[in-house]
C-alpha positions in Angstrom: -44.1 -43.7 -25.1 -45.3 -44.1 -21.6 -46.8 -47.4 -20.7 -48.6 -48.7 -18.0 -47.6 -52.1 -16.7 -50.0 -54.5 -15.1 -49.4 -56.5 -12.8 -49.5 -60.0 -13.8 -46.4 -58.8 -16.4 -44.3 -57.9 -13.3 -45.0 -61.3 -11.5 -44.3 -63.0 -14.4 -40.5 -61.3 -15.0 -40.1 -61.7 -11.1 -41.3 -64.7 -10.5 -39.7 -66.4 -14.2 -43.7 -67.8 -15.3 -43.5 -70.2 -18.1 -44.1 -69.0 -20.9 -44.8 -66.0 -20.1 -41.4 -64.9 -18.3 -39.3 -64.2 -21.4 -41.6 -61.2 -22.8 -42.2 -60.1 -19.5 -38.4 -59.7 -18.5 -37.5 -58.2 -21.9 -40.2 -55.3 -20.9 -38.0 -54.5 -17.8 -35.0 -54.5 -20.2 -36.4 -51.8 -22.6 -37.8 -50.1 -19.7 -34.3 -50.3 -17.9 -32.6 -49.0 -21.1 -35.3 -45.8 -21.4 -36.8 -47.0 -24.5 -40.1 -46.3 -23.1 -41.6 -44.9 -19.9 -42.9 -47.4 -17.7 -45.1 -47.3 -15.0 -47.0 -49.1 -12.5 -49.6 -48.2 -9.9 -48.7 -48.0 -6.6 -52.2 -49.6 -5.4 -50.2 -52.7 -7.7 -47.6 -52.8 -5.3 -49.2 -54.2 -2.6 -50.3 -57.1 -4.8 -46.9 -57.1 -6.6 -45.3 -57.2 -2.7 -48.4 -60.1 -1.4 -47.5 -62.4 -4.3 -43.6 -62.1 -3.7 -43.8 -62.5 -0.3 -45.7 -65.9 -0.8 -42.4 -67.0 -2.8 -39.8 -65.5 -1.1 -40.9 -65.6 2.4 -38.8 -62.9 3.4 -39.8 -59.4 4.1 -36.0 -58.4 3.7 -35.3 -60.0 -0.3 -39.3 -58.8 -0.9 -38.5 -55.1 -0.1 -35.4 -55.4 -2.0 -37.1 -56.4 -5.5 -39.3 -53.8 -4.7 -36.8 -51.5 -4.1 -35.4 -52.8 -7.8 -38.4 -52.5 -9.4 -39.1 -48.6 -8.2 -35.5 -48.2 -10.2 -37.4 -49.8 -13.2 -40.5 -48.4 -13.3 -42.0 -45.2 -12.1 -44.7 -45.2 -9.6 -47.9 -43.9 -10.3 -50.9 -42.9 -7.3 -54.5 -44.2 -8.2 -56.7 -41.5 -6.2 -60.3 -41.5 -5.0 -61.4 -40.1 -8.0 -59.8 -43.2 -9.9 -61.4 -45.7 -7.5 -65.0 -43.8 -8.2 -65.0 -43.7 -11.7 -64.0 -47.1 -11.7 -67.2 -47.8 -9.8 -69.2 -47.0 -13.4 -67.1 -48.1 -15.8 -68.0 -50.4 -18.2 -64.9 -52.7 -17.5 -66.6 -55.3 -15.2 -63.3 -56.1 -13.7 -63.5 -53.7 -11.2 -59.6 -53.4 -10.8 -59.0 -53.2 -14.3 -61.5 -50.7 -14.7 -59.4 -48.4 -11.7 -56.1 -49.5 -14.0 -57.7 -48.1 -16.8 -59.1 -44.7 -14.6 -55.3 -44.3 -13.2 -53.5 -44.8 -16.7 -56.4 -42.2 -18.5 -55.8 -39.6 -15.8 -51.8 -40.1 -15.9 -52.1 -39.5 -19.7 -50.3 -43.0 -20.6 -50.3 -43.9 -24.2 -50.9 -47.4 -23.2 -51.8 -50.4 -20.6 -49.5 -53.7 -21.5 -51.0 -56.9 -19.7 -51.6 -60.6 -21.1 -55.3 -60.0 -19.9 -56.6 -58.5 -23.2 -60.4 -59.9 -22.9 -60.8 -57.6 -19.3 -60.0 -54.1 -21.8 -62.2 -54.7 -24.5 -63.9 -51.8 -23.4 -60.5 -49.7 -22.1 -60.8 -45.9 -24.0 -56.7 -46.6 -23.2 -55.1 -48.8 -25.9 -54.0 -51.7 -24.5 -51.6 -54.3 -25.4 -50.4 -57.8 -24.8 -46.4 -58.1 -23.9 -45.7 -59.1 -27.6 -47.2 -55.8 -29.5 -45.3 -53.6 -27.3 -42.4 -55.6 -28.0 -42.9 -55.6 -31.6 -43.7 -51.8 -31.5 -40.2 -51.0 -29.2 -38.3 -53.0 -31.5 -39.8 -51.5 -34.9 -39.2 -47.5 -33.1 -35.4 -48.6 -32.3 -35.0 -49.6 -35.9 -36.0 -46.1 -37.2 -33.3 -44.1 -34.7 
């Protein structure tokens, strides 16, 4: 299954948000032990290395949890074409609607994020950090 992470589920593993920490770091587990694809954008980095920073306040240990994370999760581009579909889309989030572009064009089966309300309109299924878990759990039960 490939899955497309957003980004408030990787601040919330890194950064150990209450209560939402525990899903989020069990994600990087299953992603860590290949029982799905995961993904992130790479426009997602920058935010992912802005909001680190801010905690860490060193460029040094903030290039090294990136560095981590690329281990994790692989990196996917959001193009032009992305940014400009985005423009029409009927997600009014405008970045959710070029996370939703980026994971259509990369084929993912999914988007997880704890933002469900901003993909009611996503043609990608989308799903909050519990479902997948449920879902990854359920699939290593049948091998």
């Amino acid at each position: 299954m490939r899955v497309l992470v957003d980004t408030c589920i990787i601040i919330d593993a890194l950064q150990s948000r209450v209560p939402f920490a525990e899903e989020a770091q069990k994600i990087f587990i299953h992603s860590a032990n290949n029982q799905f694809e995961g993904y992130i954008t790479a426009k997602s980095v920058t935010d992912i290395y802005y909001l680190t920073h801010r905690l860490m306040h060193s460029d040094e240990e903030t290039r090294k949890i990136l560095s981590k994370l690329f281990t994790l999760f692989h990196l996917l581009d959001t193009t032009s074409l992305d940014c400009r579909k985005a423009i029409s889309s009927e997600i009014s989030d405008y970045e959710d609607a070029i996370m939703v572009e980026t994971a259509i064009r990369s084929e993912m089966d999914c988007i997880v994020t704890r933002n469900l309300k901003e993909y009611t309109k996503s043609s990608v299924k989308v799903c909050e950090p519990s479902a997948l878990l449920k879902l990854l759990e359920a699939e290593n039960k049948t091998e």
